[in-house]
PDB file of N, CA, C and O in Angstrom, chain B, residues numbered from 101:
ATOM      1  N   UNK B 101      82.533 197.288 119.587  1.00  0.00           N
ATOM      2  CA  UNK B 101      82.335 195.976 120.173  1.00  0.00           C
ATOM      3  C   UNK B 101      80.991 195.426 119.694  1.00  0.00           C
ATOM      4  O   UNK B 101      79.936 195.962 120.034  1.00  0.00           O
ATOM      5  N   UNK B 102      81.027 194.619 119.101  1.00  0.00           N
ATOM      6  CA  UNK B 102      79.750 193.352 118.561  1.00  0.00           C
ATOM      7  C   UNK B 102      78.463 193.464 119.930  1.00  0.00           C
ATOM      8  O   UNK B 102      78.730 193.472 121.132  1.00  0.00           O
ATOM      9  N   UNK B 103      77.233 193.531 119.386  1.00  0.00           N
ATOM     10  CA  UNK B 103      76.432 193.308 120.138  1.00  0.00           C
ATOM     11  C   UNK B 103      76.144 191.383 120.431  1.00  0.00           C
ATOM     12  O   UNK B 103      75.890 190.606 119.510  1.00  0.00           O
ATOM     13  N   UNK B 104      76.261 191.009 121.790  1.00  0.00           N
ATOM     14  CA  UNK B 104      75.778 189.946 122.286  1.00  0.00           C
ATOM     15  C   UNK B 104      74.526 189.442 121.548  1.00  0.00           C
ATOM     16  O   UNK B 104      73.520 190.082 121.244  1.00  0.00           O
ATOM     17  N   UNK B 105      74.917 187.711 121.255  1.00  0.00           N
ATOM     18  CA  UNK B 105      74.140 187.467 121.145  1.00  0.00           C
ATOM     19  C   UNK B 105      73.107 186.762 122.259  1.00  0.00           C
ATOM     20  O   UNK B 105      73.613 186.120 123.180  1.00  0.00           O
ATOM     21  N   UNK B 106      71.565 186.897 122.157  1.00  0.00           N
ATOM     22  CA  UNK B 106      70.531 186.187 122.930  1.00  0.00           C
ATOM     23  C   UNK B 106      69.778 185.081 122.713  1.00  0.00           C
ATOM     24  O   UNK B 106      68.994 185.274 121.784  1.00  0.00           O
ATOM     25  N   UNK B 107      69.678 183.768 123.296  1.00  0.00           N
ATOM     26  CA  UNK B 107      68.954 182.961 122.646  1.00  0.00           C
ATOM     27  C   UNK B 107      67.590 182.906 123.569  1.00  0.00           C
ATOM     28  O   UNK B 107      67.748 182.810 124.786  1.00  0.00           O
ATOM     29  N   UNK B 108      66.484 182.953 123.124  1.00  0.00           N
ATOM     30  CA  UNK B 108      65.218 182.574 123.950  1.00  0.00           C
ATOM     31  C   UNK B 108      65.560 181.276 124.956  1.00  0.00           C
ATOM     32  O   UNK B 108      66.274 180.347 124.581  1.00  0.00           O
ATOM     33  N   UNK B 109      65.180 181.319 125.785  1.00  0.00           N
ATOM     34  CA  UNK B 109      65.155 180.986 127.053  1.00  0.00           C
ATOM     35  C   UNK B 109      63.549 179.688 127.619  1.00  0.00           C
ATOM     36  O   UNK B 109      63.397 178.482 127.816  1.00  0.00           O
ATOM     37  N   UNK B 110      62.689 180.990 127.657  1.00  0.00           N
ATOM     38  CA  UNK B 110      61.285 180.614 127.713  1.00  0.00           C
ATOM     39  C   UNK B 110      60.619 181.928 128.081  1.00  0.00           C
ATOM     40  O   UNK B 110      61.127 183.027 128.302  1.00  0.00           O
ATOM     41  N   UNK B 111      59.194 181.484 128.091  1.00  0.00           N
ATOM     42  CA  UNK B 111      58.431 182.627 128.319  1.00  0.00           C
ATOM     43  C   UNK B 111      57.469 182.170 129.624  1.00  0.00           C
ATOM     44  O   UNK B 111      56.994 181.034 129.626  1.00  0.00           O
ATOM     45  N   UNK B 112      57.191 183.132 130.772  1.00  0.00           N
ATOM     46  CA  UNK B 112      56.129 182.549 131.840  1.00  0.00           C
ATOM     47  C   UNK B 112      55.366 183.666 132.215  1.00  0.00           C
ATOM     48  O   UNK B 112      55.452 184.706 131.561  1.00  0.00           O
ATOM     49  N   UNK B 113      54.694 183.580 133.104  1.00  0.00           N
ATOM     50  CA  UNK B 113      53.208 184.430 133.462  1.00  0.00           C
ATOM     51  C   UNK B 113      54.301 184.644 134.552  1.00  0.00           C
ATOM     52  O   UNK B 113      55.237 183.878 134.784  1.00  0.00           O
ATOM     53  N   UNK B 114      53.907 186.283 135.426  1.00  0.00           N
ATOM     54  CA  UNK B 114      54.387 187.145 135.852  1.00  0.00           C
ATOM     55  C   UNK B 114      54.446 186.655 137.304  1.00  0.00           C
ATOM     56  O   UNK B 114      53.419 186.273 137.863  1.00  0.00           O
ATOM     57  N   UNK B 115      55.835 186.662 138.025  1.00  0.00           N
ATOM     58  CA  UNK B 115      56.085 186.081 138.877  1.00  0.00           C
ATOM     59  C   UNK B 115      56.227 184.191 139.479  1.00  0.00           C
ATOM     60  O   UNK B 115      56.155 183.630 140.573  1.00  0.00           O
ATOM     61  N   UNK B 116      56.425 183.812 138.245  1.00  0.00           N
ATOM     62  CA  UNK B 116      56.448 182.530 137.771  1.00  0.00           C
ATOM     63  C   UNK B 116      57.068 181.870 136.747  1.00  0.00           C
ATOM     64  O   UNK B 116      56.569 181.294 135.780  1.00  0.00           O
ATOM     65  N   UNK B 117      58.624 182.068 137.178  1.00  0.00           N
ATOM     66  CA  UNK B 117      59.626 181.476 136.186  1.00  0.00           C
ATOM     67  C   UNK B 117      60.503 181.110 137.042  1.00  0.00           C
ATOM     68  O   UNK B 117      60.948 181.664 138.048  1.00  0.00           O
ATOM     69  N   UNK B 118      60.814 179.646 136.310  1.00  0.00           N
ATOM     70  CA  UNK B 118      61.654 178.778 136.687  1.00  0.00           C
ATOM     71  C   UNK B 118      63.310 179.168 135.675  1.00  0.00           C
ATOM     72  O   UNK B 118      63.413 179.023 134.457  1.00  0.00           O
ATOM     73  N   UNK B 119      64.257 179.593 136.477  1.00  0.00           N
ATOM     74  CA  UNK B 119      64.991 180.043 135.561  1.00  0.00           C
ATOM     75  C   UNK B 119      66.530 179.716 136.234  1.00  0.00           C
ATOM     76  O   UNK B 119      66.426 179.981 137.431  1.00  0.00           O
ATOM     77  N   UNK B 120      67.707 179.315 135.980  1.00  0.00           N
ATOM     78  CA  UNK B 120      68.604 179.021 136.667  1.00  0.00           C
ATOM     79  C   UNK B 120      68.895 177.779 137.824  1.00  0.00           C
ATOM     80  O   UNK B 120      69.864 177.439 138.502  1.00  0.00           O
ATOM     81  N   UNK B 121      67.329 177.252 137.627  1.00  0.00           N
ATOM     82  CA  UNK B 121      66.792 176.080 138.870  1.00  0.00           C
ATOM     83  C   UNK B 121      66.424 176.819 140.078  1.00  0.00           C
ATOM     84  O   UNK B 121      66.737 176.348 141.171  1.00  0.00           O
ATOM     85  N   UNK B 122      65.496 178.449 139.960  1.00  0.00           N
ATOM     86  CA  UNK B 122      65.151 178.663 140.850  1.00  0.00           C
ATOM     87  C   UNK B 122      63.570 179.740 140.370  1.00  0.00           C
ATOM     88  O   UNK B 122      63.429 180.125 139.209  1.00  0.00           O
ATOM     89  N   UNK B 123      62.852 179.975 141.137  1.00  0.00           N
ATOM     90  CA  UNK B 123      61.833 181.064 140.897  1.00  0.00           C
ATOM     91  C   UNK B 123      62.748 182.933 140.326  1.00  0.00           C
ATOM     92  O   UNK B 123      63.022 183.917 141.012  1.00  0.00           O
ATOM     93  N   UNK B 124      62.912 182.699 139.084  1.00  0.00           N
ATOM     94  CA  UNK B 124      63.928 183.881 139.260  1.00  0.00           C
ATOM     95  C   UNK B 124      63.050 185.276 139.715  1.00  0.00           C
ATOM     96  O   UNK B 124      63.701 186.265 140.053  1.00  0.00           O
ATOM     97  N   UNK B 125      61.547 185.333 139.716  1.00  0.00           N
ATOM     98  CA  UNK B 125      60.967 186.838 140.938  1.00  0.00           C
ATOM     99  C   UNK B 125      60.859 186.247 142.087  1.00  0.00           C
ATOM    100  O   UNK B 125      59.769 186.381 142.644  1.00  0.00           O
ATOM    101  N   UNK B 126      61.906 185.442 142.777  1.00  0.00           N
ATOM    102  CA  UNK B 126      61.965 185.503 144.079  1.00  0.00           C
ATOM    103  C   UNK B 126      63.443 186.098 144.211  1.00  0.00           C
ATOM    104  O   UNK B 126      63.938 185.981 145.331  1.00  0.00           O
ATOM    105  N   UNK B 127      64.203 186.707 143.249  1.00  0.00           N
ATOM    106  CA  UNK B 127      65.178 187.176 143.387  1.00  0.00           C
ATOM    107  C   UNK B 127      65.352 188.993 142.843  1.00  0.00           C
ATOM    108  O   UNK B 127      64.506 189.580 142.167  1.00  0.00           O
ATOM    109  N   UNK B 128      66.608 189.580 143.331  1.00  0.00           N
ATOM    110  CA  UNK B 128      66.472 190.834 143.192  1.00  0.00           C
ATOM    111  C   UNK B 128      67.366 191.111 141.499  1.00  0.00           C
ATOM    112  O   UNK B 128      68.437 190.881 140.938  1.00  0.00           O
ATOM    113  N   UNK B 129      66.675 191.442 141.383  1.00  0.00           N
ATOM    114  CA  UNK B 129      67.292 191.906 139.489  1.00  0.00           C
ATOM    115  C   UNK B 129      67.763 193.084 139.253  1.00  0.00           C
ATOM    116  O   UNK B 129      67.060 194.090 139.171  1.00  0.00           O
ATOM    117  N   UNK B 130      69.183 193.051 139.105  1.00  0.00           N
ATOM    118  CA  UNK B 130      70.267 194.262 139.199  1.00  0.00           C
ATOM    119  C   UNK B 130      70.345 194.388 137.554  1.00  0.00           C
ATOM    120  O   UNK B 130      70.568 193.530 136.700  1.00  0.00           O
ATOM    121  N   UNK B 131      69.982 196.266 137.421  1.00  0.00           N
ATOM    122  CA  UNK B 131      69.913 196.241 136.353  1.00  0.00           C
ATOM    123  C   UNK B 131      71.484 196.487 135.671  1.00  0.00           C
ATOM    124  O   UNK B 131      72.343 196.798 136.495  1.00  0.00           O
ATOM    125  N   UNK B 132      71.834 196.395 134.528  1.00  0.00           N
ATOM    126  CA  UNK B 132      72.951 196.723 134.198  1.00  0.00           C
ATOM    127  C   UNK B 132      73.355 197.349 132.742  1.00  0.00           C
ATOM    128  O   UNK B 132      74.196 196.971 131.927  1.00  0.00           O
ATOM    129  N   UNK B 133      72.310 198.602 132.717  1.00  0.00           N
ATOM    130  CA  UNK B 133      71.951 199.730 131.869  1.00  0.00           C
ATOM    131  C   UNK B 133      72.195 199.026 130.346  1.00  0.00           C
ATOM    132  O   UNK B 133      72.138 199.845 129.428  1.00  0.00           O
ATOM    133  N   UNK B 134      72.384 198.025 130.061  1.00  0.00           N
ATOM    134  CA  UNK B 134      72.260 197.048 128.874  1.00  0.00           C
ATOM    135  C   UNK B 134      70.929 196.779 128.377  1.00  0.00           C
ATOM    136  O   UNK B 134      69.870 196.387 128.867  1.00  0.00           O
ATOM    137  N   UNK B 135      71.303 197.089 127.355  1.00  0.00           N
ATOM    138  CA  UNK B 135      69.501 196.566 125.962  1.00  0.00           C
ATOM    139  C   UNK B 135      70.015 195.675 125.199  1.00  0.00           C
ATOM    140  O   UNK B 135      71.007 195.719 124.471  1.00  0.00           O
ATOM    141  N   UNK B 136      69.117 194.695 125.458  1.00  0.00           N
ATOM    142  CA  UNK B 136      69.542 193.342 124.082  1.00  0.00           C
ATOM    143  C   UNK B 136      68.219 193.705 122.917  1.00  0.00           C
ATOM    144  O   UNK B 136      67.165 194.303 123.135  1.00  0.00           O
ATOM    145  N   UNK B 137      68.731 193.099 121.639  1.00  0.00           N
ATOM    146  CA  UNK B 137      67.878 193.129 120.980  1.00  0.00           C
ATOM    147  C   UNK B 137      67.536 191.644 120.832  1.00  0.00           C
ATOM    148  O   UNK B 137      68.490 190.993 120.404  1.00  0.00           O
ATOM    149  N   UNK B 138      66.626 191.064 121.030  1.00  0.00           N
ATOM    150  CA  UNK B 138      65.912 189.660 120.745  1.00  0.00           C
ATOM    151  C   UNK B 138      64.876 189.951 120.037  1.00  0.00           C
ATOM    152  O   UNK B 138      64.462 191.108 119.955  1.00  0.00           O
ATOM    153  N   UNK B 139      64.050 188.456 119.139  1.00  0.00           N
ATOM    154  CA  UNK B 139      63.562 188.334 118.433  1.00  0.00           C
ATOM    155  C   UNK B 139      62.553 187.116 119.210  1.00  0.00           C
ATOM    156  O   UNK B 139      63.031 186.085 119.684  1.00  0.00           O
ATOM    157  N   UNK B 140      60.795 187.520 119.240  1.00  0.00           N
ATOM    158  CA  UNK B 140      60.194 187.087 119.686  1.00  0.00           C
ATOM    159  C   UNK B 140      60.055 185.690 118.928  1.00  0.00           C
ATOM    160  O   UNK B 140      60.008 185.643 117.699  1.00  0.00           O
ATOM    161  N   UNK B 141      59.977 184.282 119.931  1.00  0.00           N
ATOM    162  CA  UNK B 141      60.131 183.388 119.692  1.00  0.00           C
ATOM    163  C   UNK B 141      58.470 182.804 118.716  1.00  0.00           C
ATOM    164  O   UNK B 141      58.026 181.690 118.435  1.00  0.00           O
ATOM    165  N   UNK B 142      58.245 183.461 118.599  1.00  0.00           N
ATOM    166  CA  UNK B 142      56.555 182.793 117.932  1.00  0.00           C
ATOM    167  C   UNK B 142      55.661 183.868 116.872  1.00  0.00           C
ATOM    168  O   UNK B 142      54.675 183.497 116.235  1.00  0.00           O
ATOM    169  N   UNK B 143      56.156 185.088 116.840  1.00  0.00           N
ATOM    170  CA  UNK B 143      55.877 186.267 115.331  1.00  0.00           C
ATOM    171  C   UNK B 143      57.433 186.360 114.974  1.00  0.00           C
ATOM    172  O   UNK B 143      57.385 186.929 113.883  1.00  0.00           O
ATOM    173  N   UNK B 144      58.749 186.141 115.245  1.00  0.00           N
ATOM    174  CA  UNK B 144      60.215 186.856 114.858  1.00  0.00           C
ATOM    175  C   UNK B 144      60.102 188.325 114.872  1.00  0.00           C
ATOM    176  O   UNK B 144      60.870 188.981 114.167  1.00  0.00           O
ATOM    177  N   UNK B 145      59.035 189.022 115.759  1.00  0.00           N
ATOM    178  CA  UNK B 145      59.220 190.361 115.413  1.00  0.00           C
ATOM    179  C   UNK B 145      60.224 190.643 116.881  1.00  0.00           C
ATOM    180  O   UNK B 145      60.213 189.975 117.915  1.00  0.00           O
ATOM    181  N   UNK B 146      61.042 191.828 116.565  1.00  0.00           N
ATOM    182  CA  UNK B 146      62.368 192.304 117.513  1.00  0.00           C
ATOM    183  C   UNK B 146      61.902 192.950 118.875  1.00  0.00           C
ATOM    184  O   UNK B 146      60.793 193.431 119.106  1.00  0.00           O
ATOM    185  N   UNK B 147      62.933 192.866 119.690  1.00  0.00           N
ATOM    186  CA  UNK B 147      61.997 193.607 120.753  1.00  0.00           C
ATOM    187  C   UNK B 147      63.717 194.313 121.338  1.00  0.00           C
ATOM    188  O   UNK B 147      64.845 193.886 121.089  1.00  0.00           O
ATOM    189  N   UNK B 148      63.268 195.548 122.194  1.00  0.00           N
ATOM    190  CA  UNK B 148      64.671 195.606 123.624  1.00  0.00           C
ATOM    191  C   UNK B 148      64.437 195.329 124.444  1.00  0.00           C
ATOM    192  O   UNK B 148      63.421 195.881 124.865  1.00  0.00           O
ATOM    193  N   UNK B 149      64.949 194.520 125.184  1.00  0.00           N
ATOM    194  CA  UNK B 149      65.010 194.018 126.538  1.00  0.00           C
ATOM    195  C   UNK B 149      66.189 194.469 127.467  1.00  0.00           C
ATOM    196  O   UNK B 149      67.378 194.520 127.154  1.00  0.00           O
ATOM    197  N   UNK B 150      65.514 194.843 128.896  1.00  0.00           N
ATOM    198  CA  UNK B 150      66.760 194.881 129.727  1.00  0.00           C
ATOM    199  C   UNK B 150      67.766 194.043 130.223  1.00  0.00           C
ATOM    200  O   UNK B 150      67.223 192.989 130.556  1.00  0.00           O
ATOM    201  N   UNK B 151      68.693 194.013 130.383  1.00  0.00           N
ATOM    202  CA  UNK B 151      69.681 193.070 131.197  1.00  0.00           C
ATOM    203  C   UNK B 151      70.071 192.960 132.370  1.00  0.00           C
ATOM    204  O   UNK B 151      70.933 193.658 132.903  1.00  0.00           O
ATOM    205  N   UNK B 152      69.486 192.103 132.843  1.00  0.00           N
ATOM    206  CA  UNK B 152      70.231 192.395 134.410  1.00  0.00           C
ATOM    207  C   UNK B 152      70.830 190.859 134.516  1.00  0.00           C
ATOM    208  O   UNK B 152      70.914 189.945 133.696  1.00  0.00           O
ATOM    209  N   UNK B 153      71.274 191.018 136.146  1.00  0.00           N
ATOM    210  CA  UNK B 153      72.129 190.299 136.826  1.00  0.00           C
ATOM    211  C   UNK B 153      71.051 190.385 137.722  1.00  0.00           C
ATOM    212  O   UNK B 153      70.107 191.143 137.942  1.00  0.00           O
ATOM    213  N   UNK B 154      71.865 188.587 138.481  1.00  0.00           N
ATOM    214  CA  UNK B 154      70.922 188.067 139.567  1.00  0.00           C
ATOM    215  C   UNK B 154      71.932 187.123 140.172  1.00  0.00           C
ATOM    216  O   UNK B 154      72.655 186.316 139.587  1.00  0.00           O
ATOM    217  N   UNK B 155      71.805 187.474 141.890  1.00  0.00           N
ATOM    218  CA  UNK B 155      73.023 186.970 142.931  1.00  0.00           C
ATOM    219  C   UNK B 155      72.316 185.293 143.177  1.00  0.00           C
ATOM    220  O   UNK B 155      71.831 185.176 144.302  1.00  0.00           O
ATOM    221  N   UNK B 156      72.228 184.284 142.471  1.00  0.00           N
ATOM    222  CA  UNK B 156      71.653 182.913 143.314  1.00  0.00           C
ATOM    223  C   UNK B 156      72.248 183.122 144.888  1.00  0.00           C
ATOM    224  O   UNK B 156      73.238 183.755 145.257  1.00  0.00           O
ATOM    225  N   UNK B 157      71.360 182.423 145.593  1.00  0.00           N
ATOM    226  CA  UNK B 157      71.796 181.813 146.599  1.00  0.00           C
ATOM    227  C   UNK B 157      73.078 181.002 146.906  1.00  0.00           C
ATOM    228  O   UNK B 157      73.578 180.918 148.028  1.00  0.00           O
ATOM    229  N   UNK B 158      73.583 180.379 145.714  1.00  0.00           N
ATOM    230  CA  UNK B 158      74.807 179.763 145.944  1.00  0.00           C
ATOM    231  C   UNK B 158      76.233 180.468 146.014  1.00  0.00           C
ATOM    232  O   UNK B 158      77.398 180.182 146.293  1.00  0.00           O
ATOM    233  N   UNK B 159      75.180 181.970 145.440  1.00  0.00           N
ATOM    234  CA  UNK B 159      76.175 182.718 145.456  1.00  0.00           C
ATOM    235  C   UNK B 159      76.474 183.095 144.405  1.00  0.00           C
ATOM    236  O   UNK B 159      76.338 184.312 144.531  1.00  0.00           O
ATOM    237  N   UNK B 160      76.950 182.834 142.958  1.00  0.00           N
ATOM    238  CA  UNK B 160      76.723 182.660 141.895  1.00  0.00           C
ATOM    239  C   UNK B 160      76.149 183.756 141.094  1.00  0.00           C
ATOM    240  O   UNK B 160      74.970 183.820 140.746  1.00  0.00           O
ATOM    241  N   UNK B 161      77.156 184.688 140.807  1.00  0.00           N
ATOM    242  CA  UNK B 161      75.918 185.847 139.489  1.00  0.00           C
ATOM    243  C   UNK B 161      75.417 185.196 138.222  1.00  0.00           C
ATOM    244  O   UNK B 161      76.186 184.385 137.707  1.00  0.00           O
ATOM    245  N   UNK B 162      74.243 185.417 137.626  1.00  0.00           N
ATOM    246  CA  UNK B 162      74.299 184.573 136.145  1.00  0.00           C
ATOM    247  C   UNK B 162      73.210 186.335 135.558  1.00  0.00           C
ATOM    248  O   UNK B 162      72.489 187.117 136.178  1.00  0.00           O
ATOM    249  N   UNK B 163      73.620 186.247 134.267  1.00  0.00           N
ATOM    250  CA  UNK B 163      72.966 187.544 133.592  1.00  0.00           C
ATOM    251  C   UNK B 163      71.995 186.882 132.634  1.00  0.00           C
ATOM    252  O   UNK B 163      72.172 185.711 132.299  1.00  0.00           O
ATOM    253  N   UNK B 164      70.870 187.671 132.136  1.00  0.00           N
ATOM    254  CA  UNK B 164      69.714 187.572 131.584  1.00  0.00           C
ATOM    255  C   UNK B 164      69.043 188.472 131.176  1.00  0.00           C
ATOM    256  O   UNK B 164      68.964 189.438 131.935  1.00  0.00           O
ATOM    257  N   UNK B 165      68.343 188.546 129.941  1.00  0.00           N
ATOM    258  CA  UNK B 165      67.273 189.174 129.018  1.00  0.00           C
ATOM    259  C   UNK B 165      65.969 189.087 129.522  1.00  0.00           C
ATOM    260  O   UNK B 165      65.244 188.114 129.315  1.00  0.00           O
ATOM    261  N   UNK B 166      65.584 190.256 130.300  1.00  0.00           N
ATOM    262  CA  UNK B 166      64.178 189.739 130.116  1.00  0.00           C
ATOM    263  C   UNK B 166      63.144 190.432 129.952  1.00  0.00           C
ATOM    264  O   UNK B 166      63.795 191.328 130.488  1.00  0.00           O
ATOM    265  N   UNK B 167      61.940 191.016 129.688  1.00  0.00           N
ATOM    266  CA  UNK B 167      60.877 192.241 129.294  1.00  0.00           C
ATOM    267  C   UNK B 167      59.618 191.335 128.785  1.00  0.00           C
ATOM    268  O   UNK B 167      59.755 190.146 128.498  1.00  0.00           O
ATOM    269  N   UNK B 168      58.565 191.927 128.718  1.00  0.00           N
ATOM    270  CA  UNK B 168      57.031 191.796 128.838  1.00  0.00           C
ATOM    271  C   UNK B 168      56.736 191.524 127.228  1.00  0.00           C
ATOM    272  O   UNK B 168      56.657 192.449 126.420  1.00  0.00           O
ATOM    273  N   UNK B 169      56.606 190.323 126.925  1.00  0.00           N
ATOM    274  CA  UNK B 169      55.827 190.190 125.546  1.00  0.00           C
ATOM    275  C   UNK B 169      54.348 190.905 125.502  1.00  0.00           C
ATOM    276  O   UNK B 169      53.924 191.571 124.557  1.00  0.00           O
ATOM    277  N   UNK B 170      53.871 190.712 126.346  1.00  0.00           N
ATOM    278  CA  UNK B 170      52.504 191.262 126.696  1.00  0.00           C
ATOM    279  C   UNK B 170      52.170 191.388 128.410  1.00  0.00           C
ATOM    280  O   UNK B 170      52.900 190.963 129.306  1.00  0.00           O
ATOM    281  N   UNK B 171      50.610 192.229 128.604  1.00  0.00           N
ATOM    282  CA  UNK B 171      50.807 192.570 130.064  1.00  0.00           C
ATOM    283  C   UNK B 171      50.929 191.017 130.601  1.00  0.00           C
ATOM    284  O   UNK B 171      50.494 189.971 130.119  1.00  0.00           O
ATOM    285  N   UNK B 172      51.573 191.241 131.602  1.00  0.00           N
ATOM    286  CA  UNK B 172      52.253 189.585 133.029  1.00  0.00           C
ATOM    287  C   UNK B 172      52.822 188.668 132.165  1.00  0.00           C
ATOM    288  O   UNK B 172      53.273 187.649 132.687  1.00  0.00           O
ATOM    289  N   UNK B 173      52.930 188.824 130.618  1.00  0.00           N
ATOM    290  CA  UNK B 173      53.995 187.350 130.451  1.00  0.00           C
ATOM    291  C   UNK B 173      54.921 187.894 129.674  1.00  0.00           C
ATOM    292  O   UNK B 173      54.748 188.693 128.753  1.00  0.00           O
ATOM    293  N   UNK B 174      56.421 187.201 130.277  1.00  0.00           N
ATOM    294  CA  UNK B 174      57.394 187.640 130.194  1.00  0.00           C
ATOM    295  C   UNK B 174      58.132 186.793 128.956  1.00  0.00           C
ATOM    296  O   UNK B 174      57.608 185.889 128.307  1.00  0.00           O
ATOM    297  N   UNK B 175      58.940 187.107 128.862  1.00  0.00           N
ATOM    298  CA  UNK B 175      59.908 186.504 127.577  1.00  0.00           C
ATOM    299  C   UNK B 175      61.550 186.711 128.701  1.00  0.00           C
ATOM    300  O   UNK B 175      61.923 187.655 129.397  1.00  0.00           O
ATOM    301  N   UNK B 176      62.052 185.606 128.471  1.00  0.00           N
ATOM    302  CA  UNK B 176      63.294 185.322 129.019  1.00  0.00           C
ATOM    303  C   UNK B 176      64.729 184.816 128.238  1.00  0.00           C
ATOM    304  O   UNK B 176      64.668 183.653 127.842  1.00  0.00           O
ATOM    305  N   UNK B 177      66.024 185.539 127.960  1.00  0.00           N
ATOM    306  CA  UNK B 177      67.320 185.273 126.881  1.00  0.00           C
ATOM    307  C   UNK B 177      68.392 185.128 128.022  1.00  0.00           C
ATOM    308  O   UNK B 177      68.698 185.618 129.109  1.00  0.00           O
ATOM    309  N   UNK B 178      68.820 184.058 127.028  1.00  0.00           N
ATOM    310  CA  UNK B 178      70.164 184.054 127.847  1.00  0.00           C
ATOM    311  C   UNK B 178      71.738 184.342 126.805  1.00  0.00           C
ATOM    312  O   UNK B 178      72.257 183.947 125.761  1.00  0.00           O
ATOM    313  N   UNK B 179      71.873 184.868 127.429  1.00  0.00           N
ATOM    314  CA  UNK B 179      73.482 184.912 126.288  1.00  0.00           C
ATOM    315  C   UNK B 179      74.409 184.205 126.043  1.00  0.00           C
ATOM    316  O   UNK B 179      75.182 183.817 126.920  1.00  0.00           O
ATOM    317  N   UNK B 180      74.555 183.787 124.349  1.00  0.00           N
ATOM    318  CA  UNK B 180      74.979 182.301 124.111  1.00  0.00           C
ATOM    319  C   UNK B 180      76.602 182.850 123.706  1.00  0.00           C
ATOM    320  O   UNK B 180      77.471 182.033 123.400  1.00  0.00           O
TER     321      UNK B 180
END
């Protein structure tokens, strides 16, 4: 099976992302033993990132890429 692809998203300082139309670390991030490989949006050098899932409030699961470009800022993929 083809690995997923990820498109950059955005990147924010730690505990401060607007993601889905909500603060996504005000939510609980279910991991789902998945590694994406993405490509940092500003050197193209590769990275693994974990995948998880996240329950919105509306109820709503939506899945996402996300891991530490550096310490507190994050890099965020979504799968296109």
């Amino acid at each position: 099976m083809p690995e997923k692809c990820w498109k950059f998203e955005k990147s924010a300082i730690d505990g401060q992302c607007k993601l889905f139309g909500v603060n996504i670390f005000d939510f609980e991030w279910e991991e789902t033993g998945e590694t994406a490989t993405v490509y940092d949006p500003q050197y193209n050098q590769p990275h693994k990132m974990q995948v998880y899932n996240v329950k919105l409030l509306s109820g709503e699961t939506k899945t996402f890429a996300a891991g530490e470009f550096s310490n507190c800022v994050w890099g965020f993929y979504l799968p296109e």
